[in-house]
N, C-alpha and C positions, 0 to 999 in steps of 0.2 A: 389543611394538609397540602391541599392540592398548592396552594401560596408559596407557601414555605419551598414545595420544591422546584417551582419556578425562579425562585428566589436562589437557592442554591444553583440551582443552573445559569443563572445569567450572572451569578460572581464567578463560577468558574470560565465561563466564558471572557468575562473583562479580563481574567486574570491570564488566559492562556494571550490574546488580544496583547496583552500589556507586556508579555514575555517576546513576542514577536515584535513589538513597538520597539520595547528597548535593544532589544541586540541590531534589527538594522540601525536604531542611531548609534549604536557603541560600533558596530563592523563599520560605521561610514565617518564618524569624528575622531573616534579615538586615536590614538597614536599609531602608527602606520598602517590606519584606514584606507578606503578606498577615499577619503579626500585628499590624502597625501598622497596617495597615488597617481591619482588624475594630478597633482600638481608639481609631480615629479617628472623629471624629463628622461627616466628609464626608456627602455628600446621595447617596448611591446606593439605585440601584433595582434590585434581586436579584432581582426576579420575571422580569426579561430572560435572566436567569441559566436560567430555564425554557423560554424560548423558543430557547435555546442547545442544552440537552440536548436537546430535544425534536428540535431538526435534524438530531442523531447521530442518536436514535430511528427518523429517520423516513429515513436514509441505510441506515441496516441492514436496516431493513423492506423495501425497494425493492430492495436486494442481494437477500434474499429472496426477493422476488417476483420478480426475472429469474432466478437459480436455478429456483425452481418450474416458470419457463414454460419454461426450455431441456429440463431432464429430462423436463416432461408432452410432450414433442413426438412422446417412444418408450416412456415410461414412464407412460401414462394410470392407472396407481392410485398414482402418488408423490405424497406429500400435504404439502401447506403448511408442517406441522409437522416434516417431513423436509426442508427447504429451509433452515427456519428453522437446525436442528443443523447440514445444511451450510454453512452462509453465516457462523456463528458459529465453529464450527471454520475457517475459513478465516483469518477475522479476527485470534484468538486467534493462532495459530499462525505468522501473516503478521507479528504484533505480537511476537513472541516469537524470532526466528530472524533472522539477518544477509540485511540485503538483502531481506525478505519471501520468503524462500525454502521455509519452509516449509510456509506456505498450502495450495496445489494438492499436492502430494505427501498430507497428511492429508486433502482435501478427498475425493480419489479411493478412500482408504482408508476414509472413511468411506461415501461411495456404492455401494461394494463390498460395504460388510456389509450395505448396504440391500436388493442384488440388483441395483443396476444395475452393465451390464457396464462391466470399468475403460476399455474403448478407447473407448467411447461416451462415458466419463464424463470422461476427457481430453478429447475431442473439444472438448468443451461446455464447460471449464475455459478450454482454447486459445482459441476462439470468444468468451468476456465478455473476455477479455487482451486481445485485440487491441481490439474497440469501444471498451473502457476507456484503452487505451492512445492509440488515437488520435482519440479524442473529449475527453480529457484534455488533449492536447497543441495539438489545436485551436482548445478553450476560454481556454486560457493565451494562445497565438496571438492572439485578438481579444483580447483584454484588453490583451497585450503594445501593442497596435496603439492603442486606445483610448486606452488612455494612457502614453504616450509622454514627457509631459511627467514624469508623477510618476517612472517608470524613470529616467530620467537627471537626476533631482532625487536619486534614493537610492544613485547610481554616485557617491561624496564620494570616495574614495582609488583605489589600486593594491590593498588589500585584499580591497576590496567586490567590484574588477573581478575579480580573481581567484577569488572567491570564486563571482560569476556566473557567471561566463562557463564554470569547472570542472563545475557545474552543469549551467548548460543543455546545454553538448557533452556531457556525460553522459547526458543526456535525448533529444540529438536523434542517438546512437548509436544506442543502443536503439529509436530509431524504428526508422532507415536498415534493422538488423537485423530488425526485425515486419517490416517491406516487403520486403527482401530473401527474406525465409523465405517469405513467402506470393506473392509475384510471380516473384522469380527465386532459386531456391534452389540452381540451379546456380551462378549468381554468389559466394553466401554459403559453400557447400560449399567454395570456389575461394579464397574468402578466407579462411577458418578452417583450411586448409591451409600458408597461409601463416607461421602461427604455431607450426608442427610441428617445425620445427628446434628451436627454444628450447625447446619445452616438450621436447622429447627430451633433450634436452642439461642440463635441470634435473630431469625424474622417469625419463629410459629409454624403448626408444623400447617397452617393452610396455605403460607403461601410457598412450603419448601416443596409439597406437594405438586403445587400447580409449577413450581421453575420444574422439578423432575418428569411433568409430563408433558412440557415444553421440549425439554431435550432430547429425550425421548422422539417425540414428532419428526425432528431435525435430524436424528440418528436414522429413523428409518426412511423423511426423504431421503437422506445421501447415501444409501445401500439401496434404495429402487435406482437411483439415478447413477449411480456408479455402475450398478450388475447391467441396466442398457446400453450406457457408452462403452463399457469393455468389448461389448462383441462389435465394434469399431475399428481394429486396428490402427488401418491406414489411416483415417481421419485423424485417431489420437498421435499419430508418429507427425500428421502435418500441423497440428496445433501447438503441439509440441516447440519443431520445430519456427514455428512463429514468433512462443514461448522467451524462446531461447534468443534470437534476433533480440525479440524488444529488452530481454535483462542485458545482452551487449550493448545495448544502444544507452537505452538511460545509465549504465555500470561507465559508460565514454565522457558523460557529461565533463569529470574533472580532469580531464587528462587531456581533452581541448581547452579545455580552461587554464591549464599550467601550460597548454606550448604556447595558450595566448601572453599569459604574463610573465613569461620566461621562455622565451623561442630557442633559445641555446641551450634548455637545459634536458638532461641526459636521462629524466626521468622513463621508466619503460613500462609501458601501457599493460601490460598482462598483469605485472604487479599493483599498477593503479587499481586495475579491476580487483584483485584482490581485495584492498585496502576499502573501496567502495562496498565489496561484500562484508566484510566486517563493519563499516559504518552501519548498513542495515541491519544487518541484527543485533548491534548493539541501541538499536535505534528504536529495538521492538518493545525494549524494557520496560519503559513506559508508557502507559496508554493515555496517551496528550494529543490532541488534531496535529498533526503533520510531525510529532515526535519534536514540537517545538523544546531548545536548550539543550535534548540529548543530542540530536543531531550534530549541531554544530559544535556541542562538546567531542564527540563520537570523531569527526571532520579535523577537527585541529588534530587530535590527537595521533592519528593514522595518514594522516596527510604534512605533518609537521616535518616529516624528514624531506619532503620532495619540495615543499616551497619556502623560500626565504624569508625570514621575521617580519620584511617589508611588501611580501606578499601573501603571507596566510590570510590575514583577516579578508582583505579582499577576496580571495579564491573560494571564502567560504561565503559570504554572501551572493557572492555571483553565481556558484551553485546552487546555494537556495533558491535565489530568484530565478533562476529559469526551471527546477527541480519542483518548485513547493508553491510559491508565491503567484510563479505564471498562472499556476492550475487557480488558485481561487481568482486572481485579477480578470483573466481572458478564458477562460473553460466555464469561472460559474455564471457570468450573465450567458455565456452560449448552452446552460443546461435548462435554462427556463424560457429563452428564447422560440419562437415558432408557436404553431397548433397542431395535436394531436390529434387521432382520430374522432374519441369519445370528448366527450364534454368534462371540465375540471372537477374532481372528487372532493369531497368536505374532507374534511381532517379525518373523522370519524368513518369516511370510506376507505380511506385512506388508510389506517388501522386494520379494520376490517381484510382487505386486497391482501396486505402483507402474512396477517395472522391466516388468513386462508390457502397460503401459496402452499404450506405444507402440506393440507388437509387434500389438496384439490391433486398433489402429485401422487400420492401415496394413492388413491381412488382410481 
């Protein structure tokens, strides 16, 4: 058994691997690729191209520094450069795994061998989820609002609707769920029960059992951990606003990218940002490492009215590559980089660290 699912795991991985291969060589050969680009004597301006990286740069650093400030609240000698390992192992590992599901799981294991405790270090993982989650969805919100006109300029078929709309109800599940777990978690417990038949009837009822008292654990860390940060105020208003910085920053990526490869053109940044909120939630659809194909489906689509046939493809790779690709290329050797406090944990501590981080917050 145990074969078999390692087997399936390493075909899905060649396979996501293989989906990544192809599109950068289809966005760099194919017909008004970025080879034709570079061999084009167009008028662009590649120093925007700097101002581009620099926004990831400076979105990571700020991850960073809200990491530092959660940990230093219990952990007054945790230092900068142990924010930085964690915050880059999050990345990596979020960028690497279906759904970003792997992030938090390694982030905890890493703060573990730092010495902070794992229930603590969940805590504080739960606590940026949520402010990011719905300071993210907020931001989208105003924007959605703002502009209104361009939304229903870029809804052209039955495709597109479906395509939104799979989306957004996927995003504003996953609210309903962060709100329900931190306000009424009875309510939530009440509904995830209601899925118990099926899932019995597809895996048994031992192991429907053991997912329900899984979720369960995880519903009442994020109601211990929610009901402490709330009597926070200030804190939650300056995290917040951190929040908020790092989604304009990364949300800037493509709109230094279009003045790079079209410096005369007329396109206007609050609507980019727009158009980049919609790429992410239609990007949540499916749970692929980095949202590889949706993305760049998600990209052209919403981005087609601002760049020219002779520079979509590019605009879309150069946003991945500094948006998706940088994080595994230059973040994941810098997540394994260095030595931690503690000595390195076997896999099976490692297990162990994770499945406990609930047990130890709730106590």
């Amino acid at each position: 058994m145990s074969k078999k699912k390692i087997t399936l795991s390493m075909i899905f991985n060649i396979f996501v691997i293989g989906i990544c291969i192809g599109l950068i060589v289809y966005f760099i050969f194919s017909k008004d690729g970025l080879k034709d680009l570079m061999l084009s004597s167009g008028n662009y301006a590649w120093e925007w191209l700097i101002a581009a990286v620099l926004c990831h740069f400076c979105n990571v650093i700020i991850d960073c520094i809200l990491t530092w400030q959660c940990i230093k609240e219990k952990y007054r000698k945790f230092s900068f450069m142990q924010s930085v390992k964690t915050a880059v192992t999050g990345h990596f590992f979020s960028a690497v795994t279906p759904g970003s599901s792997g992030g938090q799981p390694m982030q905890i294991y890493r703060l573990s061998r730092m010495g902070v405790d794992a229930g603590f270090a969940s805590s504080v993982l739960l606590q940026k989820f949520l402010i990011y989650q719905i300071t993210a969805t907020v931001y989208a919100a105003v924007l959605f609002i703002a502009n209104h006109n361009y939304i229903l300029s870029q809804i052209k078929d039955s495709f597109t609707v479906w395509f939104v709309a799979v989306g957004f109800l996927m995003q504003l599940s996953l609210m309903a769920i962060v709100i329900l777990a931190g306000l009424k978690p009875k309510w939530l417990k009440h509904t995830v029960r209601l899925f118990m038949p099926l899932l019995t009837k597809i895996k048994g009822l031992k192991y429907s059992q053991k997912i329900i008292r899984n979720i369960d654990s995880k519903i009442n860390v994020f109601r211990k951990s929610n009901k402490d940060f709330f009597k926070k105020p200030l804190r939650i208003a300056l995290y917040t606003a951190e929040v908020a910085i790092q989604i304009t920053l990364i949300y800037s990526v493509p709109y230094f990218v279009y003045k790079s490869l079209l410096p005369n053109g007329s396109g206007n940044w609050i609507t980019m940002l727009c158009a980049v909120a919609f790429v992410s939630i239609v990007s949540s659809m499916l749970p692929i490492p980095g949202a590889s194909g949706v993305s760049e489906l998600a990209f052209s689509m919403f981005f087609g009215s601002f760049f020219t046939g002779a520079t979509l493809k590019s605009a879309t790779l150069i946003w991945r590559t500094i948006t998706f690709y940088f994080t595994i290329i230059i973040e994941g050797p810098m997540s394994i980089m260095g030595k931690d406090n503690s000595s390195r944990l076997s896999s099976k501590e490692v297990r162990e660290v994770i499945s406990k981080a609930g047990k130890n917050i709730e106590e």
